[in-house]
N, C-alpha and C positions, 0 to 999 in steps of 0.2 A: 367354361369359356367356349369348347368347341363339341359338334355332336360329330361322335368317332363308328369306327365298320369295321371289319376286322376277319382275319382268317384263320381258321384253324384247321391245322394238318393233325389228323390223330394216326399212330401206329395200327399198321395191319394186323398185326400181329398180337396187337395189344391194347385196343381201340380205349381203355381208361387213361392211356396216358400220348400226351400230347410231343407229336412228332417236329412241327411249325409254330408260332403264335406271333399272327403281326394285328397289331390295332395303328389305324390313322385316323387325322381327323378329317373330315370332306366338308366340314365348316363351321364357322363360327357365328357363335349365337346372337341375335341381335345383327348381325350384319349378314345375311342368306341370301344368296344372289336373288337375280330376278328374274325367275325364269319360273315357266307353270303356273301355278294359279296365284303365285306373286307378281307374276307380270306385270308390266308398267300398266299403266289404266291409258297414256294417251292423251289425258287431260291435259296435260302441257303446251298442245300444240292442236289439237284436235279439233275443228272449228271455232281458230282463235279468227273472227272475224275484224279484219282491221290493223290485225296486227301481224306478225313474225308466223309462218308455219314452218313446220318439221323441215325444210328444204332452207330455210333462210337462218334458222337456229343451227344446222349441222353446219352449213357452210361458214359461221359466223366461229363456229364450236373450233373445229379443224385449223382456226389462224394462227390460235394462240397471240393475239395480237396484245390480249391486256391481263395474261395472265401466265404464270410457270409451270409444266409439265410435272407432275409431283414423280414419274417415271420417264425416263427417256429408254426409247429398246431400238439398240440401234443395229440392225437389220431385218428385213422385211420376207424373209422366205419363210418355211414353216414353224419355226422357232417362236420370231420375232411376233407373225397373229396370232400362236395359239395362247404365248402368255397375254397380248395385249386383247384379245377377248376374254381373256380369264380375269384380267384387271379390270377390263369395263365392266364386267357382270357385277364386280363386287363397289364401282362407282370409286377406281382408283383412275383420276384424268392420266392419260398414258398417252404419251406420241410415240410414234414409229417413221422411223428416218431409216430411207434408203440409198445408194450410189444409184442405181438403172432409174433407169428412165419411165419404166411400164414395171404396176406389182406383176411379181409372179417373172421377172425380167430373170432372174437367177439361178430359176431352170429354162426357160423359154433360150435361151442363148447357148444352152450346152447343146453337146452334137447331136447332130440332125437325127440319128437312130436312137436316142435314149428312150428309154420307158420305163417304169420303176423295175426293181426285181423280189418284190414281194407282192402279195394279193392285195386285193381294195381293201377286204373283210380286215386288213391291219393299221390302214391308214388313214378313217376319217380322221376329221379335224373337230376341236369340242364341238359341242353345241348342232353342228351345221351337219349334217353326214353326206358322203357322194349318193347321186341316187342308184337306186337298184338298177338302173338299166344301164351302168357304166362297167366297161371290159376290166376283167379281174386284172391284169396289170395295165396301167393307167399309163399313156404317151405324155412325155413331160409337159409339149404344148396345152393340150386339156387341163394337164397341172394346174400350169403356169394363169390360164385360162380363171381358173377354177377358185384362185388365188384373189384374181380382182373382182368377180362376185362375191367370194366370203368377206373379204374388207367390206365392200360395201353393206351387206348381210349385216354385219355384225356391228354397222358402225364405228369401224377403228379411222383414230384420227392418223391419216397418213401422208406423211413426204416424202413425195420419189424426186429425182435427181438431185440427191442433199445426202451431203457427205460430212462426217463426223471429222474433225482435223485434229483437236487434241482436248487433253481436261484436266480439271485436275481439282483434288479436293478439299472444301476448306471444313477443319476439324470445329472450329465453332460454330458456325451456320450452318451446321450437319447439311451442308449443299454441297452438288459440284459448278463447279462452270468449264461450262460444256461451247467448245466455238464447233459450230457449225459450218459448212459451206453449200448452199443454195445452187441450182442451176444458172442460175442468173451470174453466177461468182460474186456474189453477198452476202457476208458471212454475218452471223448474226451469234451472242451470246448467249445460251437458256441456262438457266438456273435451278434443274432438277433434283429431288434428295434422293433420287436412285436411279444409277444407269445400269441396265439390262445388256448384254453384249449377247447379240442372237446373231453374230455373223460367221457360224457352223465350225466347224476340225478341221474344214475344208479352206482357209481362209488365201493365205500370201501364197502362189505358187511357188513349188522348190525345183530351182535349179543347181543339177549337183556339177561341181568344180569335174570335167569330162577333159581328159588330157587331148589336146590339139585341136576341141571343138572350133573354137575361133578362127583354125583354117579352113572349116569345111566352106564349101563356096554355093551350098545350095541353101533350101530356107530351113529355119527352127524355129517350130514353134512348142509352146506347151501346151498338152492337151486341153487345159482350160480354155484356150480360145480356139480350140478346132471347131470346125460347125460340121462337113459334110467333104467325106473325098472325090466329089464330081470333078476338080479341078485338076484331080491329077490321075485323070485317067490314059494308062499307057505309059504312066512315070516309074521310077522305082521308089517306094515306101518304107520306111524304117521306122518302127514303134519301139523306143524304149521306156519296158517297163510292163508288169504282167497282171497286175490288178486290173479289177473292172472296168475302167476306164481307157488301158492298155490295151483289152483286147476286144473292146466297144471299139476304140479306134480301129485297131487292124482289121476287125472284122467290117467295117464298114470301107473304107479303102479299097479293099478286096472286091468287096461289093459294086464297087465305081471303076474296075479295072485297073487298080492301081498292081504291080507288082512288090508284093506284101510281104516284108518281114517282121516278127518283134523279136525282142531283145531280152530276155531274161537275165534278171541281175541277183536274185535271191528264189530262194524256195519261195514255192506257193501254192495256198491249199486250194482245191478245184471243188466245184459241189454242183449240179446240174440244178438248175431252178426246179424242174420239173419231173422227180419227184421228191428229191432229197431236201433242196432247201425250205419245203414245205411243211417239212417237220416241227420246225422249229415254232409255227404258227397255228399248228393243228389246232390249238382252242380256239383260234378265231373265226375257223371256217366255217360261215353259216353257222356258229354255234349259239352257246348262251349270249344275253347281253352286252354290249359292249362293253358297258360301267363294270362287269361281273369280269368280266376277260381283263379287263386292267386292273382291277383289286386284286386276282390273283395271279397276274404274271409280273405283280408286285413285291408279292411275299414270299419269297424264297430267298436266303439269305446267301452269298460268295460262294461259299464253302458247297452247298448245294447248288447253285447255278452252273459251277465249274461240273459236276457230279452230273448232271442235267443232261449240259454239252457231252461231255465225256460217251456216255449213252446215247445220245444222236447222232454223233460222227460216229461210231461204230456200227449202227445200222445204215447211216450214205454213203459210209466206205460197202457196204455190202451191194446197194442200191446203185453204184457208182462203179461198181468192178470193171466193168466192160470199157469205160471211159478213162479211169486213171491208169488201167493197164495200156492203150494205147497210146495215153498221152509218155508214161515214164519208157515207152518204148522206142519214141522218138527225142527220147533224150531231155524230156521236159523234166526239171528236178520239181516234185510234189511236196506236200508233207500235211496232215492232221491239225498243223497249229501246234504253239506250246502246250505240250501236257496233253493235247486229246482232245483240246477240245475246239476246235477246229475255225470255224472264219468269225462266227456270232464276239469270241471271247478275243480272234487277233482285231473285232472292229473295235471292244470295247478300249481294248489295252493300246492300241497303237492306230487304229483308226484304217487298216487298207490289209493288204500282204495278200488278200484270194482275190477268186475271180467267181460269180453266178454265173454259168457257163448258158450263154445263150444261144450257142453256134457256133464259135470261135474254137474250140477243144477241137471238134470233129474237121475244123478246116485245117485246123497245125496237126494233128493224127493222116490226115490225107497226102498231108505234103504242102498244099496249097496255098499256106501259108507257112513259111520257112523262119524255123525257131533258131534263132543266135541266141550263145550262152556268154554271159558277159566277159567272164573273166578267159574266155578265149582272145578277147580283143585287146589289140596294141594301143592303139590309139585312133583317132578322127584325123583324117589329112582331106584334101579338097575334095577331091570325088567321091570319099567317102567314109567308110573303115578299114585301115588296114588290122588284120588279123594276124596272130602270132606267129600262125604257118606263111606266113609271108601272102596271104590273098587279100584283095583289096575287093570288098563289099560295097561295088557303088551304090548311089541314092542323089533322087532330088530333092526328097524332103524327110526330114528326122523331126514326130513329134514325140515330147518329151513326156509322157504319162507317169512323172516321177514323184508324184503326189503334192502336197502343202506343206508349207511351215506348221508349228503348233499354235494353239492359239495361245501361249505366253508368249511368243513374237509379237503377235499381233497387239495384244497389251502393251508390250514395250513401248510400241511405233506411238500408240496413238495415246499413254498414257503415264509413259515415262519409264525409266527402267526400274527407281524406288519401288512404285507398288508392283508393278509386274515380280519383281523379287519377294515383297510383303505376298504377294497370291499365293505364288508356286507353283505347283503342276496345276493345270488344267484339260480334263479330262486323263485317261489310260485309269487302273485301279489307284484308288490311294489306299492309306492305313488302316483305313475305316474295313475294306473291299468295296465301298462304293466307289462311283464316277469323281474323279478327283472335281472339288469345288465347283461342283453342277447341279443346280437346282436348290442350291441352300446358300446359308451365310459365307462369306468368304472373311477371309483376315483384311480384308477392305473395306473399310464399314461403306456403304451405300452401292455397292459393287455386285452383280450378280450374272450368273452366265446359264444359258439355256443354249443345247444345239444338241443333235442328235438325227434320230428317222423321224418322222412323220408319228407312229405309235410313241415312242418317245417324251417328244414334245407335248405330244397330247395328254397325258399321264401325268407327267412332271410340270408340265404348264401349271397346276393344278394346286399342287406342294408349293411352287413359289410364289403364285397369287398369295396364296393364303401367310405366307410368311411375310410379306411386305404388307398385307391387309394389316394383321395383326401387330407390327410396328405403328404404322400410322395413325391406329385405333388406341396407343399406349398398350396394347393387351401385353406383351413382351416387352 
């Protein structure tokens, strides 16, 4: 059915007997993408004189006007094109619906300092790669940028300002019906046999129930909609919340004159981008092939990936002395992560809790930015925080860098709470130790979920084409 690749770890110690052993398959036979010297020929549009060219077939393509999405993937950020290029390759019709307005809108909108916090060498996209002459960590705008050339590249069919509103599935007609909402506010019915949910871990922002917030008299927002602290320069600044985003905000605020504090509400592990978090990536750097870097940072099974981490965070605790001794010295509560293994293993299980320190550490070690520890605080009254010692911490502005809902919320909302219960967990570990019901079948029949990093998506993209291929082909 499928031609399969595979890894083997054999013992140091004992090279006849086999340490790892993973075999996958990278395709199926009789259906082989089109790519290399399978490529399209072109003839289809090619000096059709008279008639329809490449420009008048794609735009005709993209309507859906007389025919039904055999895939719907509804969101548009790295997730949502890496599967829907993996689906086109293998000639699965696949649309992609987005809420923004502009692809690439979903990082393009986050705050004005972001930039990724790993290297390029880990994040092309299939098929397409960044070129050699792009800065090893990438500004979200170039992302975002980067995002509307690959659709176009790749030819994905796509809708921006088109919002997914609910669905719901019928067991006979192995279909869903899927109501959409258009920019126009037209909603229209499609009738897909598989929806793709690619809209990230990062989905409903969470606001947590905060005693007396509702009197404070200045602005709140959540950091999802922060863009840039120019506005509040000369203001006083309140960040709660210490993950990346937490102290991406304060550290830019800062930046803009604002007078800056965050909020610390839980431990949190610290790792410097440069050179600790780089560990974690070391096969990618200018290394072997890319296809070779993903097959084998594929086969390692829980039980050794935990084993893995364990072993890297104990050389960036080394790498990092200098830095988490000043940070625990001003009172920052620290910590390795569960078990050891440090920010990699709290992204996969819970999605946040650290911080890539990209200059934020060393401005709360200075002082410069002033660290509140939560459970010192009384409560929120108008001006500000009153604190337990009886001091009242004013502010103009409190954003809220207090992460997302899970994505079984977001299933609820838009899918009903039945199957969002039939799912269950999505994403953190499941029973298996994989990503709970990501990237494979779920207890939903037509139902699949893709979201992750950039490396990620790109990888598993891969496994879920081929799983929907293989349905639709009868092979399974």
């Amino acid at each position: 059915m499928g031609r399969e690749e595979g890894v083997l770890r054999l013992l140091a110690d004992e090279p006849s007997k086999a340490w790892t052993f993973l075999t996958t398959v990278y395709e199926l036979k009789g259906f082989e993408e089109k790519t290399g010297v399978d490529r399209p020929t072109g003839e289809a549009y090619s000096r059709n004189f008279g008639g329809a060219n490449w420009l008048d077939q794609r735009m005709e393509v993209r309507k859906f006007s007389n025919r039904e999405p055999t895939v719907l993937v509804v969101g548009g950020g790295q997730a949502g094109l890496a599967i829907a290029a993996r689906l086109g390759q293998l000639e699965i019709d696949t649309l992609v619906i987005d809420k923004h307005e502009r692809i690439g809108d979903n990082w393009r909108k986050r705050y004005h300092s972001l930039a990724l916090h790993n290297q390029i060498h880990v994040n092309h996209m299939p098929y397409f790669p960044f070129p050699p002459t792009w800065p090893k960590y990438i500004p979200k705008d170039m992302l975002a940028n980067w995002f509307e050339v690959y659709t176009e590249v790749m030819q994905i069919n796509f809708w921006e300002s088109t919002e997914f509103i609910n669905g719901s599935y019928d067991e006979e007609a192995g279909a869903w019906s899927a109501t959409i909402r258009q920019g126009n506010n037209r909603e229209r019915t499609i009738n897909p046999r598989h929806i793709i949910l690619a809209n990230g871990v990062s989905g409903i922002p969470y606001i947590p129930n905060l005693p007396g917030l509702d009197k404070f008299e200045g602005e709140v927002l959540h950091s999802e909609g922060f863009s840039q602290g120019g506005s509040w320069d000369g203001k006083r600044a309140i960040v709660l919340g210490t993950g990346n985003s937490g102290h991406d905000v304060a550290q830019d605020l800062h930046s803009h004159g604002a007078k800056t504090s965050i909020i610390q509400r839980g431990s949190t592990t610290v790792v410097s981008i440069d050179p600790s978090a780089k560990l974690n990536y070391a096969l990618y750097d200018e290394g072997p092939p890319l296809e070779d870097c993903d097959l084998i940072a594929s086969a390692a099974t829980y039980p050794l990936i935990v084993k893995g981490y364990q072993l890297a965070v104990k050389k960036m605790a080394e790498l990092d002395d200098a830095l988490i001794t000043g940070l625990v010295r001003r009172g920052f509560k620290y910590d390795l992560g569960e078990d050891g293994t440090g920010h990699q293993m709290k992204y996969r299980r819970r999605g946040g809790g650290y911080y890539l320190n990209a200059g934020c550490s060393e401005l709360i070690i200075s002082g410069e930015i002033d660290l509140i520890q939560f459970d010192e605080i009384e409560k929120f009254v108008e001006a500000g925080i009153l604190m337990k010692n009886g001091a009242v911490e004013k502010m103009d502005v409190l954003v809220l860098a207090t992460g997302y809902y899970t994505q079984n919320e977001l299933v609820k909302r838009l899918l009903g709470t039945n199957i969002a219960e039939r799912v269950g967990q999505i994403w953190g570990i499941g029973q298996d130790g994989e990503l709970a019901n990501m990237w494979k079948k779920t207890p939903q029949e037509g139902l699949w979920f893709i979201a992750g990093s950039l490396a990620q998506c790109r990888i598993y993209s891969k496994y879920l084409a081929l799983q929907i291929k293989a349905i639709e082909e009868n092979l399974i």
